[in-house]
N, C-alpha and C positions, 0 to 999 in steps of 0.2 A: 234419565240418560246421563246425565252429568255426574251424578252419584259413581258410575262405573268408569267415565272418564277420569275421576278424583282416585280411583282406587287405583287405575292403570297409573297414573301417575308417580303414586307413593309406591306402586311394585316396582316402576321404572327409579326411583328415586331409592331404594334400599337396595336394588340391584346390582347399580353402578356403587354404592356405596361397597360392598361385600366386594364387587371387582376389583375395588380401587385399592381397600382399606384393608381385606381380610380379615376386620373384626367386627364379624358381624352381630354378635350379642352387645356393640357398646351403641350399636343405634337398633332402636326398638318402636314399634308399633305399641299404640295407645287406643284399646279397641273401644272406644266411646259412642263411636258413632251407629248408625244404621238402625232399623224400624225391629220395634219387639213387641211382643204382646205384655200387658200387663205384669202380668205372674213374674215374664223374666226381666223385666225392666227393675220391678220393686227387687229382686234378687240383686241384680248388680249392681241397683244401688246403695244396699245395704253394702254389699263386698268392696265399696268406692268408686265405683264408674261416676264421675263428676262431668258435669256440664260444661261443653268450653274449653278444655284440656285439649293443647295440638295433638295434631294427628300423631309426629313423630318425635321422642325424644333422644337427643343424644348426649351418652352418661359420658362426656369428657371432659374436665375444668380446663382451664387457659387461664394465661394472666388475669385476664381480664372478667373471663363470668365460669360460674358453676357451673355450666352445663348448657344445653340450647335445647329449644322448641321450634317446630315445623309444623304450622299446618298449611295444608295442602288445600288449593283451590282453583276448578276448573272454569274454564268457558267466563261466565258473567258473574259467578256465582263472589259473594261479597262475605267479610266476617262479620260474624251475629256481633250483638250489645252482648253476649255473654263472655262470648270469643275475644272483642277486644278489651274487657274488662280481665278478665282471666291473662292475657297476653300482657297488660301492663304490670298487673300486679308480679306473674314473673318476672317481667324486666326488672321489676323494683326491686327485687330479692335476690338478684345478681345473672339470670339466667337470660340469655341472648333469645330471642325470639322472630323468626322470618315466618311472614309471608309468603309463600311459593306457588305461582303457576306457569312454572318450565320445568323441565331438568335440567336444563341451561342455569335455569335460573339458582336451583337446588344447587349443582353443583357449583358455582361461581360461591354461594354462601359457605359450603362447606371449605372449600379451600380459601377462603378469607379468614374464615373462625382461627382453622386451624394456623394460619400466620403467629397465632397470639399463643398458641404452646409453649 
C-alpha cells in the first residue's frame, strides 16, 4: 500500500510542477523502481536502470548545482543504504538532492532551488 501512496505523491508532485512551471519535460520520472520478473529486470539493467537513483530528476543548473534529485517517500517508509549512498555521491558531483514526503514539502524545495537561477 505505501508503494501507491509514493506513486500518488510523485503524480501530485509533477503535477503541480507542469501547473506551476509549464515545462514539463525539464523535470522527469526515473522509472527504477517497482517489482519484475527476472527476464525484465536483467533487460533494464543492461539498458541502465541503476539502483538507488531518485525517483525524480530535474534537468535545470543554478548557481549553485547541476541539476537536482527527488526521491519520494511515504508514510514510515525510510532511504535504503543504496539510496543514501547514491544521494551523497550526487551531492558530491554538484547535484542538489531532497528527500520528500509532502507536496508541501516538494514544493517549498522546488521554489527554494529555484532562488538560485
Amino acid at each position: 500500500m505505501n508503494k501507491h501512496l509514493e506513486d500518488d505523491l510523485q503524480a501530485a508532485c509533477v503535477k503541480w510542477f507542469d501547473l506551476q512551471y509549464g515545462n514539463s519535460f525539464l523535470l522527469f520520472a526515473v522509472p527504477n523502481g517497482g517489482k519484475r520478473n527476472v527476464r525484465e529486470a536483467a533487460r533494464l539493467k543492461r539498458q541502465g536502470v541503476r539502483a538507488g537513483i531518485p525517483d525524480l530528476c530535474l534537468a535545470v543548473p543554478t548557481k549553485l548545482h547541476h541539476g537536482a534529485f527527488f526521491e519520494l517517500k511515504a508514510g514510515k517508509n525510510i532511504l535504503t543504504e543504496t539510496q543514501k549512498t547514491t544521494m551523497l555521491v550526487l551531492e558530491n558531483k554538484g547535484y542538489a538532492c531532497y528527500l520528500i514526503r509532502s507536496l508541501d514539502e516538494f514544493m517549498k524545495s522546488i521554489n527554494t532551488y529555484f532562488k538560485y537561477l
